[in-house]
C-alpha positions as CSV (number, residue, x, y, z in Angstrom):
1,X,96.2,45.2,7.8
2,X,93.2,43.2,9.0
3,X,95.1,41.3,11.1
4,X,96.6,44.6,12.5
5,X,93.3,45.9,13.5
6,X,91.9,42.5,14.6
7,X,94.7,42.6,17.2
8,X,94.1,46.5,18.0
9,X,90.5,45.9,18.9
10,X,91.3,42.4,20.9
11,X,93.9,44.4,23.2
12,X,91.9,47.8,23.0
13,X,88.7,44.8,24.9
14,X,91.3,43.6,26.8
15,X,92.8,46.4,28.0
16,X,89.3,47.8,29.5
17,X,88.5,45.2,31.4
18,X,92.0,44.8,32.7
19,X,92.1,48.4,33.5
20,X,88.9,48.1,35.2
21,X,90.0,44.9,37.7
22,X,92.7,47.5,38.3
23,X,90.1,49.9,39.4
24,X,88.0,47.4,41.5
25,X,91.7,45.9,42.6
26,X,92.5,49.7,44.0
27,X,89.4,49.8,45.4
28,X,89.0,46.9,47.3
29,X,92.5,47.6,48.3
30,X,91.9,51.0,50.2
31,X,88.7,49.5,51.9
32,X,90.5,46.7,53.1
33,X,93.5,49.3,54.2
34,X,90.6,51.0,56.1
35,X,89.7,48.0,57.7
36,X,93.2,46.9,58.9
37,X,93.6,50.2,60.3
38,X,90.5,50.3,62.5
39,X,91.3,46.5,63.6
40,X,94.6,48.1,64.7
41,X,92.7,51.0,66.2
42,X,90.6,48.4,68.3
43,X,93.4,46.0,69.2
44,X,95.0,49.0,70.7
45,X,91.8,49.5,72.5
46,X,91.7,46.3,73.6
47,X,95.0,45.9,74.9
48,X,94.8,49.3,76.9
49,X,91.7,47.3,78.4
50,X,93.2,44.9,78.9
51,X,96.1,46.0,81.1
52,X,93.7,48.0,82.9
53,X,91.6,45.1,83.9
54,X,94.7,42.9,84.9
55,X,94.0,41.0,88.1
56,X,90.4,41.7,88.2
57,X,89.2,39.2,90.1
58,X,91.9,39.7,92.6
59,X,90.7,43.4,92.8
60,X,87.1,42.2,93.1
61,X,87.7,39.8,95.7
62,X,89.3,42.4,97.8
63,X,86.8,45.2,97.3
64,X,84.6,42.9,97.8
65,X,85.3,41.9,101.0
66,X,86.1,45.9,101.8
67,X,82.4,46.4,101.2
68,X,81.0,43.3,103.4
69,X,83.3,44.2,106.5
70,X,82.1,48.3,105.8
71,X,78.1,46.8,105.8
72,X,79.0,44.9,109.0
73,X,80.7,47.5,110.7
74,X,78.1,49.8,109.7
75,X,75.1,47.3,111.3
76,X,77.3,46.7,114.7
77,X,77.7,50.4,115.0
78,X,73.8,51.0,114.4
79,X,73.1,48.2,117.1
80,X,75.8,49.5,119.4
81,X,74.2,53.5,119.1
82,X,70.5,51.8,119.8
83,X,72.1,50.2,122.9
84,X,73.6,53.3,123.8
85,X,71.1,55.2,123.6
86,X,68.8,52.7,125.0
87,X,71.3,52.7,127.9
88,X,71.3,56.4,127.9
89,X,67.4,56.5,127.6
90,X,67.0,54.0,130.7
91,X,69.9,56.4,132.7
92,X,68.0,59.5,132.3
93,X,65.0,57.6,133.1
94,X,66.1,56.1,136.7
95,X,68.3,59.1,137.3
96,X,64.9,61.5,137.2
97,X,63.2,59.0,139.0
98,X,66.1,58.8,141.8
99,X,65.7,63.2,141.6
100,X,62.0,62.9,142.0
101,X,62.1,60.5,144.8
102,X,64.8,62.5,146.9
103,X,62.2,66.1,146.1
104,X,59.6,64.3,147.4
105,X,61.0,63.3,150.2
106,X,62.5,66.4,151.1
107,X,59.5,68.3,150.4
108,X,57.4,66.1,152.8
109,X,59.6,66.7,154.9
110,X,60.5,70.5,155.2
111,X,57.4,72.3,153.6
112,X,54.7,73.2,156.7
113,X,51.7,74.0,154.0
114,X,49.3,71.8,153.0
115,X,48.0,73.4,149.1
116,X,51.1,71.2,147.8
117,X,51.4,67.7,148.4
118,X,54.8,67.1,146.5
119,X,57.2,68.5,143.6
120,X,58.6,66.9,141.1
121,X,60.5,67.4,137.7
122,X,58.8,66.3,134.0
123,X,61.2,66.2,131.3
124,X,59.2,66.5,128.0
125,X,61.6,64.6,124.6
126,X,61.4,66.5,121.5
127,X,63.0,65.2,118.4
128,X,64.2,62.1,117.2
129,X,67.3,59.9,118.3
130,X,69.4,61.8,116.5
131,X,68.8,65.2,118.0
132,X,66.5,63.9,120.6
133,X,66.3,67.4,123.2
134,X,64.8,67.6,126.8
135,X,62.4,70.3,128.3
136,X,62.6,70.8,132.0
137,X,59.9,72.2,133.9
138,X,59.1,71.5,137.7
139,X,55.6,70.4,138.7
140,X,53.3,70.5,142.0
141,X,51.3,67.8,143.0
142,X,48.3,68.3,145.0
143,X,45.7,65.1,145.4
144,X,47.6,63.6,142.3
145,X,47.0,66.4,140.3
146,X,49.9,67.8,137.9
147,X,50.3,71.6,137.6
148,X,53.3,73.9,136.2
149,X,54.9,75.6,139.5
150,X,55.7,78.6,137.1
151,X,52.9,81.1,138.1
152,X,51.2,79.3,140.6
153,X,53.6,79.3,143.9
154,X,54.6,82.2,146.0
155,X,58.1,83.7,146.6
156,X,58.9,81.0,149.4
157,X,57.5,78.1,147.7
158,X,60.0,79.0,144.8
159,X,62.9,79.6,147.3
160,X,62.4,76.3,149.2
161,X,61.5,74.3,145.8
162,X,65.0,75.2,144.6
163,X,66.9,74.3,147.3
164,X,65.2,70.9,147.3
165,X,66.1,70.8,143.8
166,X,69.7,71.7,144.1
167,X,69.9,69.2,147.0
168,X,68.5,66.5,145.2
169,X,70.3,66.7,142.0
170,X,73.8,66.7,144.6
171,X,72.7,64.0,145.9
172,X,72.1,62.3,142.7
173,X,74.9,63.5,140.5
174,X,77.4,64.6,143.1
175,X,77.9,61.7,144.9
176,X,81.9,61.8,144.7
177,X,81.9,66.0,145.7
178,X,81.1,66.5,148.8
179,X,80.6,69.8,148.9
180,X,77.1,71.3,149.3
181,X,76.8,75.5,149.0
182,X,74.0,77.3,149.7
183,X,73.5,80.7,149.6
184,X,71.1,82.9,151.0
185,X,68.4,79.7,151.8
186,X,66.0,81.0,154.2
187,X,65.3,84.5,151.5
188,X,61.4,84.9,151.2
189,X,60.4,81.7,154.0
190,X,58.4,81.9,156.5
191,X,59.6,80.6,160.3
192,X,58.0,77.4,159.8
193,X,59.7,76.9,156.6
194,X,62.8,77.9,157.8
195,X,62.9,75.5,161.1
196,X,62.2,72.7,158.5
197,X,64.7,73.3,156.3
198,X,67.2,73.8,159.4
199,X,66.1,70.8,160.6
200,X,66.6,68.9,157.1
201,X,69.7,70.3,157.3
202,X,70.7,68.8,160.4
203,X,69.4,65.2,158.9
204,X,71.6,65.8,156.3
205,X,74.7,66.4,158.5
206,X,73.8,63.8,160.7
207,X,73.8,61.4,157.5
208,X,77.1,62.6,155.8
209,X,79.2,63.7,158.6
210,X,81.3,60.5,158.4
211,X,81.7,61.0,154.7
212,X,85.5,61.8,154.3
213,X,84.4,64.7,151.9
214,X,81.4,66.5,153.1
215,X,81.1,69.9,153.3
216,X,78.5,72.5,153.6
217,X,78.5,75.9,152.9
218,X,76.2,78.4,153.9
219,X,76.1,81.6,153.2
220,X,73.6,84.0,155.6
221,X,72.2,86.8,157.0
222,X,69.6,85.2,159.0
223,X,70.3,84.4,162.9
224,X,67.4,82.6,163.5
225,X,68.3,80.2,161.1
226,X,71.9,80.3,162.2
227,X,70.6,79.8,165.8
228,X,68.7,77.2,165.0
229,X,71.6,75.1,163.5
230,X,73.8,75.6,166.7
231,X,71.0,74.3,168.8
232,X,70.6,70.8,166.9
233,X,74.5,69.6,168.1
234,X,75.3,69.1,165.0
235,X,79.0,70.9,165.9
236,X,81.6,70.1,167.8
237,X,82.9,74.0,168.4
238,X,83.5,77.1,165.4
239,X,86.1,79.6,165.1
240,X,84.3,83.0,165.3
241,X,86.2,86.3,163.3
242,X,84.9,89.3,164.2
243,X,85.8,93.1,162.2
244,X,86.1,95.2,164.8
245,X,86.1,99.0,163.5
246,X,88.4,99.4,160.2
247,X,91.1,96.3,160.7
248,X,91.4,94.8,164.2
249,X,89.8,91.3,163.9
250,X,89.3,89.6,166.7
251,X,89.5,85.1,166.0
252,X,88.1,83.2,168.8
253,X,87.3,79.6,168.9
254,X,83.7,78.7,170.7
255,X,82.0,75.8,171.6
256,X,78.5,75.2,169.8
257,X,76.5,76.0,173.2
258,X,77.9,79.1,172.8
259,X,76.0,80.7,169.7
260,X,74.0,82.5,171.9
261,X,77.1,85.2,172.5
262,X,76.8,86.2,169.1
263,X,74.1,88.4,170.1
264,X,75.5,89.8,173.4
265,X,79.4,89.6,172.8
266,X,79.6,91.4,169.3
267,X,76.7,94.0,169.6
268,X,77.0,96.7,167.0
269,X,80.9,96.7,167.2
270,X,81.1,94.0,164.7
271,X,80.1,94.3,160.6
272,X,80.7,90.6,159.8
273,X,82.0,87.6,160.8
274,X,82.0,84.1,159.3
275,X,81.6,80.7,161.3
276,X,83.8,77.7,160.6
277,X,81.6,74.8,161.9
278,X,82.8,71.2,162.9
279,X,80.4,68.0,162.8
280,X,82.0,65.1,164.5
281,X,85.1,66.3,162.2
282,X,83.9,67.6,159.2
283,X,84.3,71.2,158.4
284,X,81.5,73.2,157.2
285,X,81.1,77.2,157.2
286,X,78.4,79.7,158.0
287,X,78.9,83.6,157.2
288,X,76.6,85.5,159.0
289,X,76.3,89.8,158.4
290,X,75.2,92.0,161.0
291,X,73.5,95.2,160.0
């Protein structure tokens, strides 16, 4: 019987601390399940990385030259828009001073006062070079003295100061068209005035009437004026249309000396007619209305 229990107590020792390696076994099994499991979880990971970093340095390389060739496009392009507008800059710059020169000129030339020495046009820049903007305005000069024209010059001064403008910026910027219109010129000048510009006219004429593709068209209602430009011999001969009452026309071609007949041939029968001028070949036209 001693023996019996002896044995019971040895395996009833034995037993507990076998039953509790079990325990720690279990234990430490299930941990090192957990483990496994989020090795797994990261090799995964890994491998997804992996295929999604495949040829990276390939990839690099060529983004990497994508980038350099998009920095050096970008710098030629910002060189090439400062040399454009540079070269845009320096146009505007000569092309105003080309303007200037020819209003000057003509001014000298045509106006019969002596309160304005010359005209010219200031452009003031606003803005940067991105929206850079130009304001126009047209100056007097009088012993090199700048003033605004805009409130200070009569009704002729304006008229004449616009024609010279228009003529100058033709001449300037119209260089391939030929044609040249004005309409009512001599509106609010005085004789003098008028003579000059009929006379600047002529110069002009005279200058471009070998041009293949000059032409000038006036439009009037002043005979002095009109008078005045058949007297220079500027024009070989017209064609003169006359209304006559409601319909009848009457078309008759006239040498230049004969201008004068406008006056004594048509009388008050005729309402309008317009004059087709020739300089040494080239065409230009004149309407003149009769009240």
């Amino acid at each position: 019987m001693e023996s019996a229990a002896k044995a019971k107590r040895t395996f009833e020792d034995r037993y507990q601390a076998e039953k509790q390696k079990e325990t720690d076994m279990q234990s430490k099994y299930a941990h090192l399940g957990g483990e496994i499991s989020s090795l797994n979880e990261t090799l995964k990971q890994v491998e997804r990385d992996l295929r999604e970093y495949k040829d990276t340095n390939k990839r690099y390389t060529d983004q990497l030259v994508k980038v350099k060739m998009s920095d050096m496009a970008n710098n030629d392009l910002e060189k090439y828009a400062k040399a454009l507008d540079n070269a845009i800059m320096k146009y505007h710059s000569l092309k105003m001073e080309e303007v200037n020169d020819t209003m000057r000129h003509l001014w000298n030339k045509t106006y019969q006062g002596t309160d304005i020495d010359g005209i010219k046009i200031r452009s003031d820049v606003e803005g940067g070079a991105s929206k850079r903007s130009y304001n126009y305005r047209v100056v007097m000069t009088k012993d090199q003295v700048e003033m605004d024209m805009r409130g200070r010059c009569s009704a002729g001064q304006k008229m004449l100061a616009s024609i010279i403008i228009r003529l100058a910026l033709s001449d300037s910027f119209g260089q391939n068209c030929g044609i040249l219109a004005l309409d009512e010129p001599t509106n609010a000048l005085d004789v003098e005035n008028i003579d000059a510009l009929a006379e600047s006219l002529v110069d002009i004429i005279n200058e471009r009437k070998n041009h293949s593709n000059f032409q000038l068209i006036i439009i009037t209602h002043d005979e002095t004026f009109l008078r005045k430009l058949g007297q220079s011999d500027v024009m070989e001969y017209y064609w003169w249309v006359a209304t006559l009452g409601r319909s009848a026309e009457l078309t008759e071609r006239l040498m230049q000396a004969s201008v004068a007949r406008l006056e004594t041939e048509v009388g008050d029968r005729a309402t309008a007619f317009p004059v087709m001028m020739y300089a040494g070949g080239v065409r230009f036209y004149v309407w003149l209305i009769v009240y």
